[in-house]
N, C-alpha and C positions, 0 to 999 in steps of 0.2 A: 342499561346496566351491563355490563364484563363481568365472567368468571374467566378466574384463569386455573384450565385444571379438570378436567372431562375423566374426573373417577367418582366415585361414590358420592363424596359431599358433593362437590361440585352438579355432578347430575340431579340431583336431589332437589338441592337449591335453585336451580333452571326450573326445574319442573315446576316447583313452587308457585319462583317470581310470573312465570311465564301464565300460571293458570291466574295470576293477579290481573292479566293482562299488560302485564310489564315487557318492552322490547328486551330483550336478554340477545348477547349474543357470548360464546362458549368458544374459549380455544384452548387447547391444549400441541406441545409441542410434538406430544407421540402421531403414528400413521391412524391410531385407533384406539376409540374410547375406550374408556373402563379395562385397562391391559390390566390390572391389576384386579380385580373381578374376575377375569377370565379364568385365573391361575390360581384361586382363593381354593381353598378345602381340595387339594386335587384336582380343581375343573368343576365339583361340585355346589361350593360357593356356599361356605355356611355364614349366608346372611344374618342371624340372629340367635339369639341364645333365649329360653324362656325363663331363665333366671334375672334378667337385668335388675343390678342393684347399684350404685352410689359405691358402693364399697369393693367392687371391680374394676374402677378405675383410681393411675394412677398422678397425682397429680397437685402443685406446691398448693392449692388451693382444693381440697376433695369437694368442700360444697359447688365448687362453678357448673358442672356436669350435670347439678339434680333439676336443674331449669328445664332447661333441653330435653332431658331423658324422661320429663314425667308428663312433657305438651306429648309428644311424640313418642310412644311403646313401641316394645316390637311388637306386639299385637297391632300397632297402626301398621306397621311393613306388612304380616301375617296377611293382612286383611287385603294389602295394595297387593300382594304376590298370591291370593284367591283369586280375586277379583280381572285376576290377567289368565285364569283357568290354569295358576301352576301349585303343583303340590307339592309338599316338603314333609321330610323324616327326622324322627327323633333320633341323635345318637347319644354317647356319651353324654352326661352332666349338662343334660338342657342344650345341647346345639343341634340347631335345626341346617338342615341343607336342602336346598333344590334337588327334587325328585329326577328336574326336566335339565338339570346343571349347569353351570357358571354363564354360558351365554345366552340360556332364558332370561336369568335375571336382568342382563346387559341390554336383551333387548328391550324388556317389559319396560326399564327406565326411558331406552330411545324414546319408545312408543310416548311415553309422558313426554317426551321433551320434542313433540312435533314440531312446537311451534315456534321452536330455539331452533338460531342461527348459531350453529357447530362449525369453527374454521379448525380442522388437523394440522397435524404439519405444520403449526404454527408458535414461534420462540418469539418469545417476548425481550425484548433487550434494554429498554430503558421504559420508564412510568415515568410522568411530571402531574403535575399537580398546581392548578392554576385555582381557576374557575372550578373545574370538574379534573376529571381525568383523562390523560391523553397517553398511549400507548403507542412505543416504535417498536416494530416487527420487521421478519423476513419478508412477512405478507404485506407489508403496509400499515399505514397510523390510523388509530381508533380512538374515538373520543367516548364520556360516558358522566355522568352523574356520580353515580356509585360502581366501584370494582368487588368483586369478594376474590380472596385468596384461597383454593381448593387445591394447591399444588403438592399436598402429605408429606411425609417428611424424608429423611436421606437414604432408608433401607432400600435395598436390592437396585444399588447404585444400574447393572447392565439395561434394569428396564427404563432409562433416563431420570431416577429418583435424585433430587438434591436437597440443597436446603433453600432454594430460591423464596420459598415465605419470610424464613429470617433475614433470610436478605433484603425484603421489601419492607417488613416491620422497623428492621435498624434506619434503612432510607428515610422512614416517616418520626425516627426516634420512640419506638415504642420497643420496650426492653421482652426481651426473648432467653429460653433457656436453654446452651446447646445440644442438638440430638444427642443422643446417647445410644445404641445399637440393644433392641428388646425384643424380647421372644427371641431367644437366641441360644445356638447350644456354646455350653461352655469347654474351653479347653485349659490342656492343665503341661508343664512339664515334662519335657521327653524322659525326667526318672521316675516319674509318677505313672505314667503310659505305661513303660516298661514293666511297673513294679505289680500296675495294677489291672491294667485292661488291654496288655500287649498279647494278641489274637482272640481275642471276645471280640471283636466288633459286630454287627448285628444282632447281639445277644439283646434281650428285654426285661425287664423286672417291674414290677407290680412294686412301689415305694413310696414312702414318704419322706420328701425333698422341705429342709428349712432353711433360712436364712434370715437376719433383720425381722425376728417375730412372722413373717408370715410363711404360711407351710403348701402344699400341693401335694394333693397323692394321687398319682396318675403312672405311666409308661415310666421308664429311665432307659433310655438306649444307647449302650455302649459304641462308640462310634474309635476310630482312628486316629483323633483327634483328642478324646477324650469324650462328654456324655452329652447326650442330647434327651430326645423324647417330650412328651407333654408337661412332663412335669418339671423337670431340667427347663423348657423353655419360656415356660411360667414365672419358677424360682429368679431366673436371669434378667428380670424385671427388676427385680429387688433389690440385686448382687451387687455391688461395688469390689474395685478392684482392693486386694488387698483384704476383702470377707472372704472369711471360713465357709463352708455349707455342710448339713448334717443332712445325712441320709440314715434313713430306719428302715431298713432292708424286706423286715416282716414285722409292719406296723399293729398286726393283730394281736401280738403278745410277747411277755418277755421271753426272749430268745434264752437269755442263761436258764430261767426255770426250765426251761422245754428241753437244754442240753444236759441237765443234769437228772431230767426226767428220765429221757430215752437211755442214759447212762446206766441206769436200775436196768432198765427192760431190757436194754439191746444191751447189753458189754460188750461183746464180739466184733459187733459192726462198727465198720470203720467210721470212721467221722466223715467222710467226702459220700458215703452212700448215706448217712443218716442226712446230711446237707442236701442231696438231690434229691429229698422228699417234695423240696421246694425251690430251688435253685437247679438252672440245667448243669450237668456233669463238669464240665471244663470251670463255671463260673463256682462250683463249689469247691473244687479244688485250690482255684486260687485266692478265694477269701479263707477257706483252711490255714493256706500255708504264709499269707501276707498280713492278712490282720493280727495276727501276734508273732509273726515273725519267729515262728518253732515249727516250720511244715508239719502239721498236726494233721494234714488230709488221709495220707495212709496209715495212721493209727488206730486200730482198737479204742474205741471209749474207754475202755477201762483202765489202756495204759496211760490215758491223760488226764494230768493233775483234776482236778476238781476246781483250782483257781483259773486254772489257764482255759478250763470250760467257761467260767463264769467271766472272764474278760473275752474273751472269743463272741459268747451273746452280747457280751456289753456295745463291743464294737458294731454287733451287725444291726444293733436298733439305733447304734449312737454313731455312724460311721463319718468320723471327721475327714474332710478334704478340703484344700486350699486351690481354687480356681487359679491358673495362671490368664488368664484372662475369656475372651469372646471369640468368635470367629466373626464377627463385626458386622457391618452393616452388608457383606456382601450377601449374609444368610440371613440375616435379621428380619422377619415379618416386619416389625413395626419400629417404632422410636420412643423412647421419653425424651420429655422437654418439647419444646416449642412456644409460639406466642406464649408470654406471659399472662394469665387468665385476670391478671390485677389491672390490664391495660385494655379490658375486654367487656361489655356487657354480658352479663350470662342469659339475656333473654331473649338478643339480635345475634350476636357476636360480630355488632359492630365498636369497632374500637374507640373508647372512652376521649380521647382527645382528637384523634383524626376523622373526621365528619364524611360518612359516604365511604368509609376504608372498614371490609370484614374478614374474617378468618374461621376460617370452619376446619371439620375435620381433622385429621392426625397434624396438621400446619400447630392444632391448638397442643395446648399445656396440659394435655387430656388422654392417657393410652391404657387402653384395657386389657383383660385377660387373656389368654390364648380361647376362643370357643364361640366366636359371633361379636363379641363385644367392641372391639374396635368399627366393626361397619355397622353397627345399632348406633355408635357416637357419631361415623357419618349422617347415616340418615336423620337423628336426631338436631343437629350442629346445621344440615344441610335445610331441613326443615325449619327451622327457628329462623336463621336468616333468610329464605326465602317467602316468608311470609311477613319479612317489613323492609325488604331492601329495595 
């Protein structure tokens, strides 16, 4: 058997077929496996998330993912990354990372894939399909029984990332859905910039980010561009072009009650010092004087209205903004779309009409949340077809 693809699924699925006793042999075109592993969480490499659920990922089909995800936990990873003597740390909302960092993990999978014939350096330039399968390369032609496709999807185009699966899916006529750029920070308008986050960048806020019914309360990071952060990269999953997103600035309570509180207590105090109770100085001034459009930051509580208090908090838990679009795949962690999961077995991921033809990992119709969950769907995805290919 062929994998084409020396990252996470693909390693996974060697390691599998290989302990079947299966000859496997592994190429990919980069100088070195798992480059995307290396660079996961920091260098850290947050393999897994201790929340894995069905409902973290995204995808036209949500049940194809619950096959996969429930032969294979991350507690199966947990146990295979003990078991190699490395230890990992809780951080935020259940993700775990390597204590011993991104290229322990890289190696602990070598280690499993002793037995697999690894060719680097190696582009694959046309597949035919006879008998079996037949492979032209820079390195030379390879034959095989069965191929799996582990080549992920188009983000972070510099590290050689394409859409080479979809490419081979259409070749065999099995219908695919095109990437989409996710986990991604979003950018907005040079008069929106200007208006709103022109010299904030590095600032952070603690929010709740909405859009299309689903929410995220995590980081928001003002960036130069416009926002980024855990929870902005999250939301941008969702997003389509042409959606609104609400942000609720201080999701713990209504903001108007709270300004018309301090109103009573404090009169005196300006509104940009009663704001940097919770917001840092420069980012209170500018929601001051932009969200109702009356520079209200240097005023006395007392000299402002009472309505223009209570639209001021309306704004800061209801804060409407119009994305102008992504910064694309060149920043994008991940993708949506991919093989189509209707063309797919959820229990091989080998594909429904092409005999011996698989697809695993982000290649599939399957992208999860920012925090472990996309390499939980490798190893899961990588695992399932390695133990029948």
């Amino acid at each position: 058997m062929i994998i084409i693809g020396a990252g996470a699924a693909g390693l996974m699925c060697a390691a599998q077929a290989s302990r079947r006793g299966r000859k496997v042999l592994l190429l990919d075109k980069a100088e070195k496996a798992g480059k995307k592993i290396l660079i996961s969480g920091g260098g850290r490499c947050n393999f897994t998330n201790l929340y894995i659920e069905p409902e973290a990922y995204i995808s036209r089909n949500p049940h194809f993912c619950k096959s996969a995800l429930s032969r294979y936990t991350q507690w199966d990873f947990i146990t295979l990354l003990e078991n190699a003597n490395l230890h990992w740390t809780e951080k935020t909302l259940g993700q775990l990372f390597c204590d011993e960092k991104s290229s322990a993990v890289l190696n602990m999978l070598l280690e499993e894939c002793q037995q697999v014939d690894i060719r680097l350096n190696t582009s694959v330039e046309k597949i035919d399909f006879q008998e079996g399968y037949r492979l032209i390369s820079n390195q030379g032609d390879f034959q095989a029984d069965s191929l799996v496709i582990a080549t992920g999807g188009a983000s972070i185009p510099k590290m050689g990332a394409t859409d080479f699966g979809l490419q081979i899916a259409k070749q065999f006529g099995i219908k695919s859905i095109p990437f989409k750029p996710a986990l991604v920070p979003l950018t907005f308008s040079q008069k929106d910039i200007e208006r709103y986050f022109k010299g904030l960048s590095g600032l952070v806020v603690d929010a709740l980010v909405r859009c299309n019914n689903q929410s995220f309360r995590e980081g928001v990071l003002i960036t130069h561009r416009g926002i980024s952060g855990p929870a902005v990269l999250q939301i941008s999953s969702y997003w389509r072009q042409g959606d609104a997103i609400s942000i609720d600035l201080l999701p713990d309570f209504e903001v108007s009650d709270w300004l018309l509180t301090m109103r009573d207590k404090h009169p005196k105090s300006e509104l940009k010092t009663i704001l940097s109770i919770y917001f840092p100085k420069r980012l209170a001034i500018r929601l001051a004087d932009t969200l109702t459009d009356k520079n209200l930051s240097d005023k006395a509580l007392k000299q402002i209205k009472k309505d223009d208090l209570i639209a001021l908090g309306s704004k800061l838990n209801h804060w409407a903004l119009m994305p102008s679009g992504t910064e694309g795949m060149r920043t994008a962690e991940v993708c949506v779309g991919g093989v189509n999961t209707q063309e797919l077995s959820s229990k091989t991921m080998e594909s429904t009409q092409q005999k011996g033809l698989y697809f695993i990992g982000e290649t599939v119709d399957v992208t999860g949340w920012l925090g472990g969950y996309n390499f939980q769907w490798a190893w899961s995805s990588g695992w399932a077809a390695g133990k029948v290919v």
